[in-house]
N, C-alpha and C positions, 0 to 999 in steps of 0.2 A: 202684430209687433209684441213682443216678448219687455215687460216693463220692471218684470223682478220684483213685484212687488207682495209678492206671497207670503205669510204668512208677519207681513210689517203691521207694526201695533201703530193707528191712526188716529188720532183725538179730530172731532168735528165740534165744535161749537156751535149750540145754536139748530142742530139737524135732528130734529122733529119735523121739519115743515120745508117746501120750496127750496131751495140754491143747496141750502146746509145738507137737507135729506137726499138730495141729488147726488151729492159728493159725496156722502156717505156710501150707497147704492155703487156710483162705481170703482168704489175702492172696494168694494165686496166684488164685484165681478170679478176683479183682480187679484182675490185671492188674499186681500190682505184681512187685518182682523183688526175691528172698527167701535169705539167709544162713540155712540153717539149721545147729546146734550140737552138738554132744555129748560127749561126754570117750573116746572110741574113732572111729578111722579106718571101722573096721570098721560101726557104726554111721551115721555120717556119711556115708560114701560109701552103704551101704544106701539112703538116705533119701531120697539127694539122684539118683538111679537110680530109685527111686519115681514122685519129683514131679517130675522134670524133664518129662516129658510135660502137666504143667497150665502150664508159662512159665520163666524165667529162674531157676535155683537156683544158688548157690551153696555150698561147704557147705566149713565151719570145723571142725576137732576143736581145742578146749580146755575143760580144765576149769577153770571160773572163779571155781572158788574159790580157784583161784591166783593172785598178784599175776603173776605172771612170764606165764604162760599167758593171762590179761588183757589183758594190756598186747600180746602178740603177735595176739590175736585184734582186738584194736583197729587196731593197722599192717595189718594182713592186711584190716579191711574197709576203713579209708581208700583203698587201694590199688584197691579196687572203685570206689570213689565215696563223695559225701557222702551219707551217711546219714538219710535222712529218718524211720526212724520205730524205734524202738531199744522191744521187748519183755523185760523181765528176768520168764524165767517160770522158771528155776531153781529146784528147789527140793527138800526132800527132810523123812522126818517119819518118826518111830518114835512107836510105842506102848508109854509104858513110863510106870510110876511117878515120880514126881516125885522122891520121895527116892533113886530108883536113879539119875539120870543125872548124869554127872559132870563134873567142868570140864571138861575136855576136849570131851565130847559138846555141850556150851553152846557153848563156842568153837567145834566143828564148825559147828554150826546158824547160827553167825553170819556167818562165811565163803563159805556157800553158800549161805544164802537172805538175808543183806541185803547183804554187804560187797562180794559178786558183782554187785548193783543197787548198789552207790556206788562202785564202781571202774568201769564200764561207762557210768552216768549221770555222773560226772567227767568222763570223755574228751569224752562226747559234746553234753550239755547245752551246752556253750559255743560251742562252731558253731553248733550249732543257734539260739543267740539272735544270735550272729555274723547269720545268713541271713536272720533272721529267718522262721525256720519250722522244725517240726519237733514230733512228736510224743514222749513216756514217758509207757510202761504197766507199772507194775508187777504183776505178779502175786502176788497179796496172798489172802484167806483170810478168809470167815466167821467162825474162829477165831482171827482177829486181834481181833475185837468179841464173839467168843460163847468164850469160854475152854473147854476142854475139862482135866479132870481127870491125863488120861492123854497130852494133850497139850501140856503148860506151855511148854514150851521152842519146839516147834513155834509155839503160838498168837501167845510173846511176841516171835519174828522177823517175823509177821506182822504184825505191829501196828506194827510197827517201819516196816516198807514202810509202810504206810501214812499212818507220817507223815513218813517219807520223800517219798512224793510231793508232800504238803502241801506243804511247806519246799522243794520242790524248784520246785513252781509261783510259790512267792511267788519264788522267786530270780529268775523268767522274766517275773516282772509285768509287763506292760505290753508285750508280743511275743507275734508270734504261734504262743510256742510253749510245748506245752496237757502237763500231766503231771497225772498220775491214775491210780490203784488199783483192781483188778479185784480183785471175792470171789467168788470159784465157791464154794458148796458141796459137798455130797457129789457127785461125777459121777460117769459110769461111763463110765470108760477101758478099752482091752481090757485091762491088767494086772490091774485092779481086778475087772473083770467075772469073769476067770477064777478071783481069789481068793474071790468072794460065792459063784459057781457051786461050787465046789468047798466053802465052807463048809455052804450049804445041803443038799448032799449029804450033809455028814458027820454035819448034824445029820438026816437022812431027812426032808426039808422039799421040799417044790416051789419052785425059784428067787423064780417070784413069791408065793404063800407067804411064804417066808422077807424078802424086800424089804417087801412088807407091812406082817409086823408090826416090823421093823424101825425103818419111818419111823414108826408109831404106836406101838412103845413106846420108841424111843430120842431123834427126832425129832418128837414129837406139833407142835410149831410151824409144822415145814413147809407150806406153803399147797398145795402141785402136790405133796407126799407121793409124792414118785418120785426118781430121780436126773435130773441136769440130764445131757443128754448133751453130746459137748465141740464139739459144731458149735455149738451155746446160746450155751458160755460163750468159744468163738472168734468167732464172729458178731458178739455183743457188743464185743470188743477189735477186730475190725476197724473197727466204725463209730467209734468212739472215735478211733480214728487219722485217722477223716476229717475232709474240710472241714466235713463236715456238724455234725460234735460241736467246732468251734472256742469254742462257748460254755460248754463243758462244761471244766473245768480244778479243778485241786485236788480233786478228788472221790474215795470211794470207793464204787463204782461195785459193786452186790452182784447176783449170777448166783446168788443162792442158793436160791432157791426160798421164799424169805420167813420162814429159819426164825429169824432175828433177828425178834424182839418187840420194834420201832419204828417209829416213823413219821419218824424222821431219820437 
């Protein structure tokens, strides 16, 4: 399938590593020409030495959950070109007790996983209806509609995105430029991957074994009762960006293996 997306300038937040460097990767396959992010040079430059061999990369170090660092990353892609398709896949998530986390940790969580997507989609949203054209994906989270115990603070930035992009689509009403929310579920990243492998170990389990009874006793809703891996849930975000999905707008769009119990 022909997605047009060849030679469109891509900002990825966040893609040095897992989900972000996925979506990177196949908007290169595609042709298009790719900023990737990360809050180390060191990391940045790694990435962008990787991919340069699939097309056009350029690579950004900020971390955005700064205003300062933002707003530089923002002049820095201007300076490339207009921007056609702006990914806020930033993000970050502990596993702790609700009553243990503290303002601080709340106001972390909001800086980095929504205010990093409304400092970025500020700058850019507005050319983009200027142009009329232009794509935002937020990267958003099954636990933004399935709450998690141990994840409250994480779930409720999620959710957050997601109506972010709502309200961000209605602002673009009537142009042709499309904003909407990706839910990956559980995936297996190599960070991720090495942390299950290593757990399964410690409980003397066999990986698959251990994934297993995982999805069936923690995840029994899952439909595909596996993890999504991140070509799935980048695959997905690259059609979104295209011509192909221009009827598809305000959505939140779920990579999650069906373990939301709904039909909407």
């Amino acid at each position: 399938m022909e997605l047009n997306l060849k030679d469109k300038l891509v900002l990825v937040t966040g893609s040095t590593a897992g989900i972000g460097k996925a979506i990177a990767i196949s908007f290169l396959k595609e042709g298009a020409k790719v900023v990737v992010n990360g809050r180390s040079d060191e990391n940045v430059n790694a990435t962008v030495r990787e991919l340069s061999a699939l097309g056009t990369v350029y690579g950004i170090k900020a971390n955005v959950a700064d205003k300062a660092e933002s707003d530089e990353l923002i002049r820095k892609v201007d300076e490339i070109g207009n921007l056609d398709v702006l990914v806020n896949n930033t993000g970050v998530f502990t596993v702790k007790p609700f009553v243990d986390v503290t303002d601080e940790e709340w106001l972390e969580y909001y800086q980095i996983n929504v205010m990093s997507a409304v400092r970025l989609s500020r700058a850019f949203l507005p050319k983009m209806i200027e142009r009329n054209a232009g794509r935002i994906i937020n990267i958003a989270s099954e636990a933004g509609i399935k709450p998690y115990p141990e994840l409250v603070p994480y779930g409720v930035s999620k959710t957050a995105l997601i109506t972010l992009s709502r309200g961000l689509a209605e602002v673009a009403k009537g142009t042709n430029v499309t904003v909407n929310s990706v839910l990956p579920g559980p995936t297996w990243t190599e960070g991720f991957g090495t942390f299950i492998t290593d757990l399964a170990k410690e409980n003397n389990k066999s990986l698959d074994t251990f994934i297993e009874e995982y999805f069936r006793n923690d995840q029994p809703s899952s439909l595909i009762q596996r993890y999504a891996t991140v070509e799935e849930v980048a695959d997905t975000i690259v059609f979104l960006a295209s011509d192909k999905a221009s009827a598809i707008n305000g959505a939140a769009q779920r990579v999650e293996g069906g373990i939301i119990q709904s039909i909407l």
